[in-house]
ZAMARGU-4260 file (C-alpha; in steps of 0.2 Angstrom, whole numbers, plus 5000, padded with zeros to 4 digits):
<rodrens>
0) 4993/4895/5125 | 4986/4908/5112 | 4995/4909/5094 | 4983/4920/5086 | 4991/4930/5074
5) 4993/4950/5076 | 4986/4962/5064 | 5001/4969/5060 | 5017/4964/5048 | 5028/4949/5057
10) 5014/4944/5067 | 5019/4929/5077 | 5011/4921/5093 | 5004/4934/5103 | 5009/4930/5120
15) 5027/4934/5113 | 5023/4951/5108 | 5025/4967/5116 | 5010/4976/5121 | 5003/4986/5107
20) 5003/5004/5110 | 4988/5014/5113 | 4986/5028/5100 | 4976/5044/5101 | 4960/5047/5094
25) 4962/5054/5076 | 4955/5068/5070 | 4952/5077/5054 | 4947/5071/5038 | 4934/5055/5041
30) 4939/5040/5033 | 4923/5025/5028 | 4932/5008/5027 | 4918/4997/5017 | 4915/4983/5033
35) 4897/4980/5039 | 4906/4977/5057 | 4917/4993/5055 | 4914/5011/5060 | 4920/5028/5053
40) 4937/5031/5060 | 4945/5048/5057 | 4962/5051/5048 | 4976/5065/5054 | 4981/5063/5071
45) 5000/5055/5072 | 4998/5037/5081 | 5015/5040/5086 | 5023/5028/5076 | 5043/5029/5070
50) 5050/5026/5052 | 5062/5016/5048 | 5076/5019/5039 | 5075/5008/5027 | 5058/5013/5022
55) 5065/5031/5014 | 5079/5021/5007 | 5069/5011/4996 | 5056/5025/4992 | 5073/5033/4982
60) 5074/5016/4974 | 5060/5015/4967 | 5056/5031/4961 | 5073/5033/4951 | 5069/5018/4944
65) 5082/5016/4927 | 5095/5024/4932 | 5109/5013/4939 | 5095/4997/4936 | 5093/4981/4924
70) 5075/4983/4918 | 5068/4967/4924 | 5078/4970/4941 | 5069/4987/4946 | 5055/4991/4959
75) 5039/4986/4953 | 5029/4987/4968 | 5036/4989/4988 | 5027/4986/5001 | 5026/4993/5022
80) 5020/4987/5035 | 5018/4992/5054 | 5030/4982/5064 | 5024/4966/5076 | 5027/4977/5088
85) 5016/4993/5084 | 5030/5005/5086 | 5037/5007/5065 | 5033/5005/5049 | 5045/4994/5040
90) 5048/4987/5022 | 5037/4969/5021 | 5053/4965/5010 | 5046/4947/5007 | 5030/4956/4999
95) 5040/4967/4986 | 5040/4965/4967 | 5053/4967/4954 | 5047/4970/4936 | 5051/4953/4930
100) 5041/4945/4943 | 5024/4953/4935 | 5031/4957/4915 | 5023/4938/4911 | 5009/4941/4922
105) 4990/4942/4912 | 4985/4954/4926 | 4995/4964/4934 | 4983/4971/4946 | 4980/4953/4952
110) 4997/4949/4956 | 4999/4963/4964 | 4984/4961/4977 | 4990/4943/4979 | 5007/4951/4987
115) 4994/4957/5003 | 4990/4946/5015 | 4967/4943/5019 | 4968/4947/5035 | 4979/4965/5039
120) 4981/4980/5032 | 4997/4988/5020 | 5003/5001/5010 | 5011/5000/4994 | 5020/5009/4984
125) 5016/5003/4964 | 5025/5011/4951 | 5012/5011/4938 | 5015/5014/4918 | 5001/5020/4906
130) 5001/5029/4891 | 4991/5045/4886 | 4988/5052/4870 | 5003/5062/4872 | 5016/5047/4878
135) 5019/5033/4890 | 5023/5038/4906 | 5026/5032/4923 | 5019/5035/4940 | 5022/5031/4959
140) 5005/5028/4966 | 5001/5025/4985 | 4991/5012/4991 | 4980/5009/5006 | 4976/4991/5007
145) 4961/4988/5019 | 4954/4973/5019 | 4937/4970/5026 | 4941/4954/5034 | 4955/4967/5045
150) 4952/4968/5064 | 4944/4987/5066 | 4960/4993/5077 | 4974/4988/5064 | 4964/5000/5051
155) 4964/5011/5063 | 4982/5009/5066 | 4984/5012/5048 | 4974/5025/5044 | 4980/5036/5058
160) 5001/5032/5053 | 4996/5034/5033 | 5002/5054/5035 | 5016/5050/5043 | 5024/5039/5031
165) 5017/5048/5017 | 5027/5065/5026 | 5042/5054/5020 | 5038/5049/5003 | 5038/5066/4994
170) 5031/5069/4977 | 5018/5056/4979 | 5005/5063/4965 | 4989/5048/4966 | 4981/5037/4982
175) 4973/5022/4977 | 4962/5013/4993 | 4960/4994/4989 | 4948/4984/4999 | 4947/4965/4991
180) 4952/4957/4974 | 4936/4967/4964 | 4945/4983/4965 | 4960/4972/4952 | 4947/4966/4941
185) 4941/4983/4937 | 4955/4998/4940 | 4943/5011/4935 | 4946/5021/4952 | 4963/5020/4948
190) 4962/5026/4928 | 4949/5041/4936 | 4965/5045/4945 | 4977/5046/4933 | 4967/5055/4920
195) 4951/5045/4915 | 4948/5034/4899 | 4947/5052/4889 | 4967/5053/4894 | 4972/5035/4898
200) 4973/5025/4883 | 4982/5010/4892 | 4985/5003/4910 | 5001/4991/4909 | 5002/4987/4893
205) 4982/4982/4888 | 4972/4997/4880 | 4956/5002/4887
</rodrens>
Protein backbone atom coordinates (compact mmCIF):
# COMPACT_ATOMS: atom_id res chain seq x y z
CA UNK A 1 0.00 0.00 0.00
CA UNK A 2 1.22 3.41 -1.20
CA UNK A 3 2.05 6.12 1.61
CA UNK A 4 3.61 8.64 -0.59
CA UNK A 5 3.06 11.96 0.66
CA UNK A 6 0.78 14.58 -1.19
CA UNK A 7 1.92 17.84 -2.53
CA UNK A 8 -0.19 19.78 -0.41
CA UNK A 9 -0.39 20.82 3.50
CA UNK A 10 -1.41 17.79 5.90
CA UNK A 11 -0.38 15.28 3.33
CA UNK A 12 -0.69 11.79 4.70
CA UNK A 13 -0.89 8.44 2.84
CA UNK A 14 -2.43 8.93 -0.31
CA UNK A 15 -4.66 6.05 -0.56
CA UNK A 16 -6.61 7.85 2.43
CA UNK A 17 -7.08 10.89 0.53
CA UNK A 18 -9.85 12.41 -1.34
CA UNK A 19 -9.36 12.61 -5.00
CA UNK A 20 -7.63 15.92 -5.77
CA UNK A 21 -9.90 18.22 -7.87
CA UNK A 22 -9.15 18.97 -11.32
CA UNK A 23 -8.72 22.73 -12.02
CA UNK A 24 -9.00 24.84 -15.12
CA UNK A 25 -6.38 25.89 -17.23
CA UNK A 26 -5.09 29.35 -16.08
CA UNK A 27 -4.93 32.03 -17.97
CA UNK A 28 -3.49 35.49 -17.98
CA UNK A 29 -0.28 36.73 -16.76
CA UNK A 30 2.62 33.71 -17.35
CA UNK A 31 4.35 32.62 -14.50
CA UNK A 32 8.37 30.75 -14.99
CA UNK A 33 9.01 28.61 -12.04
CA UNK A 34 13.04 28.06 -12.14
CA UNK A 35 12.82 23.80 -12.61
CA UNK A 36 14.70 22.19 -15.61
CA UNK A 37 11.69 19.53 -15.47
CA UNK A 38 8.97 22.39 -15.15
CA UNK A 39 6.99 24.34 -17.86
CA UNK A 40 5.45 27.88 -17.86
CA UNK A 41 2.17 27.64 -16.19
CA UNK A 42 -0.08 30.72 -16.41
CA UNK A 43 -1.61 32.63 -13.34
CA UNK A 44 -5.35 34.21 -13.04
CA UNK A 45 -7.90 31.65 -13.60
CA UNK A 46 -9.58 30.70 -10.01
CA UNK A 47 -8.71 26.83 -9.29
CA UNK A 48 -11.93 26.91 -7.43
CA UNK A 49 -10.37 26.64 -4.19
CA UNK A 50 -12.43 27.88 -0.82
CA UNK A 51 -10.85 30.10 2.15
CA UNK A 52 -11.00 29.38 5.27
CA UNK A 53 -11.87 31.28 7.88
CA UNK A 54 -9.25 31.26 9.83
CA UNK A 55 -7.03 32.34 7.29
CA UNK A 56 -8.73 36.24 7.24
CA UNK A 57 -8.58 35.91 10.99
CA UNK A 58 -5.23 35.72 11.31
CA UNK A 59 -4.25 38.11 8.39
CA UNK A 60 -6.03 40.87 10.87
CA UNK A 61 -3.54 39.54 13.51
CA UNK A 62 -0.80 40.05 11.92
CA UNK A 63 -1.06 43.02 10.29
CA UNK A 64 -2.26 45.08 13.48
CA UNK A 65 0.60 43.80 15.02
CA UNK A 66 1.05 45.99 18.69
CA UNK A 67 -1.98 46.68 19.48
CA UNK A 68 -3.48 44.45 22.17
CA UNK A 69 0.08 42.27 21.68
CA UNK A 70 3.29 41.46 24.00
CA UNK A 71 6.13 42.21 21.50
CA UNK A 72 7.95 38.93 21.57
CA UNK A 73 4.24 37.29 21.23
CA UNK A 74 3.20 38.93 17.92
CA UNK A 75 3.03 37.41 14.24
CA UNK A 76 6.35 37.16 12.78
CA UNK A 77 5.56 35.24 9.85
CA UNK A 78 2.17 32.97 9.00
CA UNK A 79 1.91 30.67 6.91
CA UNK A 80 -0.99 28.88 4.25
CA UNK A 81 -1.29 25.96 2.80
CA UNK A 82 -3.72 24.26 0.42
CA UNK A 83 -5.60 21.73 2.33
CA UNK A 84 -4.79 17.55 1.91
CA UNK A 85 -7.70 17.58 0.37
CA UNK A 86 -7.29 20.28 -2.66
CA UNK A 87 -10.44 22.01 -1.67
CA UNK A 88 -8.97 25.17 0.88
CA UNK A 89 -6.42 27.10 1.78
CA UNK A 90 -5.81 26.93 5.48
CA UNK A 91 -3.36 28.28 8.21
CA UNK A 92 -0.09 25.64 8.42
CA UNK A 93 -0.37 26.75 12.20
CA UNK A 94 2.55 24.43 13.06
CA UNK A 95 4.83 26.49 10.42
CA UNK A 96 4.00 30.06 11.99
CA UNK A 97 6.39 32.26 13.88
CA UNK A 98 6.17 34.64 16.61
CA UNK A 99 8.84 37.49 17.06
CA UNK A 100 10.62 35.77 19.82
CA UNK A 101 11.12 32.66 17.86
CA UNK A 102 13.47 34.58 15.34
CA UNK A 103 14.72 37.95 17.57
CA UNK A 104 18.01 35.66 18.58
CA UNK A 105 18.20 34.33 15.21
CA UNK A 106 21.78 35.39 13.16
CA UNK A 107 19.54 35.12 9.93
CA UNK A 108 16.32 35.80 9.74
CA UNK A 109 15.75 34.90 6.36
CA UNK A 110 17.09 31.43 7.02
CA UNK A 111 14.91 30.57 9.72
CA UNK A 112 12.25 31.65 7.93
CA UNK A 113 12.75 29.36 4.75
CA UNK A 114 13.51 26.51 7.25
CA UNK A 115 9.68 26.89 8.42
CA UNK A 116 8.83 25.55 4.47
CA UNK A 117 8.89 22.07 3.95
CA UNK A 118 11.60 20.77 0.41
CA UNK A 119 9.19 19.23 -1.19
CA UNK A 120 5.46 21.51 -1.61
CA UNK A 121 4.82 24.71 -2.16
CA UNK A 122 3.31 27.76 0.49
CA UNK A 123 2.48 31.15 1.01
CA UNK A 124 3.55 33.23 3.78
CA UNK A 125 2.74 36.06 5.09
CA UNK A 126 6.31 37.92 6.73
CA UNK A 127 5.89 40.89 8.46
CA UNK A 128 9.23 42.43 7.60
CA UNK A 129 11.00 45.70 9.51
CA UNK A 130 13.70 47.89 7.64
CA UNK A 131 14.61 51.21 8.11
CA UNK A 132 15.09 54.02 5.51
CA UNK A 133 16.63 57.22 5.65
CA UNK A 134 13.54 58.68 6.90
CA UNK A 135 12.54 55.85 9.83
CA UNK A 136 11.98 52.22 10.54
CA UNK A 137 9.21 50.85 9.28
CA UNK A 138 7.29 47.86 8.98
CA UNK A 139 5.84 45.94 6.10
CA UNK A 140 3.62 42.75 5.39
CA UNK A 141 5.11 41.06 2.50
CA UNK A 142 3.57 38.02 0.40
CA UNK A 143 5.54 35.10 -0.28
CA UNK A 144 5.21 32.46 -2.92
CA UNK A 145 7.36 29.60 -1.81
CA UNK A 146 8.10 27.30 -4.84
CA UNK A 147 10.39 24.94 -4.50
CA UNK A 148 12.11 23.19 -7.47
CA UNK A 149 11.96 19.81 -5.91
CA UNK A 150 7.73 20.66 -6.06
CA UNK A 151 5.67 18.17 -8.11
CA UNK A 152 4.62 20.50 -11.45
CA UNK A 153 0.72 20.15 -10.45
CA UNK A 154 1.01 21.52 -6.76
CA UNK A 155 2.84 24.79 -8.34
CA UNK A 156 0.13 24.83 -10.50
CA UNK A 157 -2.22 24.47 -7.81
CA UNK A 158 -0.65 27.36 -6.18
CA UNK A 159 -0.14 29.57 -8.66
CA UNK A 160 -3.57 29.39 -9.97
CA UNK A 161 -5.29 29.90 -6.10
CA UNK A 162 -2.44 32.81 -5.38
CA UNK A 163 -5.36 35.51 -6.51
CA UNK A 164 -7.75 34.18 -4.70
CA UNK A 165 -6.31 34.34 -1.38
CA UNK A 166 -4.51 37.51 -2.01
CA UNK A 167 -8.48 38.76 -2.91
CA UNK A 168 -8.69 38.31 0.88
CA UNK A 169 -5.58 39.82 2.30
CA UNK A 170 -6.08 43.58 1.40
CA UNK A 171 -3.35 46.15 1.51
CA UNK A 172 -0.80 43.75 0.55
CA UNK A 173 1.99 46.32 -0.97
CA UNK A 174 5.21 43.72 -1.88
CA UNK A 175 5.31 39.85 -3.47
CA UNK A 176 8.37 38.13 -2.91
CA UNK A 177 8.82 34.49 -4.92
CA UNK A 178 11.36 32.16 -2.98
CA UNK A 179 12.58 29.16 -4.69
CA UNK A 180 15.46 27.42 -2.45
CA UNK A 181 17.69 28.55 0.52
CA UNK A 182 19.95 31.07 -2.04
CA UNK A 183 17.14 33.46 -2.16
CA UNK A 184 17.90 33.96 2.13
CA UNK A 185 21.40 34.19 1.77
CA UNK A 186 21.00 37.20 -0.42
CA UNK A 187 17.56 39.19 0.02
CA UNK A 188 18.47 41.54 -2.79
CA UNK A 189 14.98 40.80 -4.72
CA UNK A 190 13.48 41.56 -1.61
CA UNK A 191 15.31 45.07 -0.71
CA UNK A 192 14.61 45.92 -4.76
CA UNK A 193 11.24 45.60 -3.59
CA UNK A 194 11.08 47.67 -0.75
CA UNK A 195 12.99 50.58 -2.15
CA UNK A 196 16.58 49.48 -3.04
CA UNK A 197 20.00 49.80 -1.13
CA UNK A 198 19.61 53.93 -2.24
CA UNK A 199 16.37 53.77 0.30
CA UNK A 200 16.92 50.62 2.52
CA UNK A 201 19.60 51.29 4.84
CA UNK A 202 18.75 47.95 7.05
CA UNK A 203 16.80 44.58 6.61
CA UNK A 204 16.10 43.23 10.33
CA UNK A 205 18.27 44.70 12.12
CA UNK A 206 21.92 44.37 10.10
CA UNK A 207 22.78 47.48 7.71
CA UNK A 208 23.45 47.02 4.16
Amino acid sequence: MSTERDPWCGGGPRDQQAAQPGFSTPVGQKVHFPDSNAETVQEGTASGVAIDDDVVTTYDKIRVRHQGSVESERLKLVVFCISSDGKSIIVDTDSNLIVKDVESSDDVFKKIIGTFPKTECRYALYDCTYATKESTKEDLVFIMWVPEEAPLKSKMMYASSKGALKAKLPGLKFEWQVNDLSDAKDPSVLIDKLGGRGTVKSLEGKAL
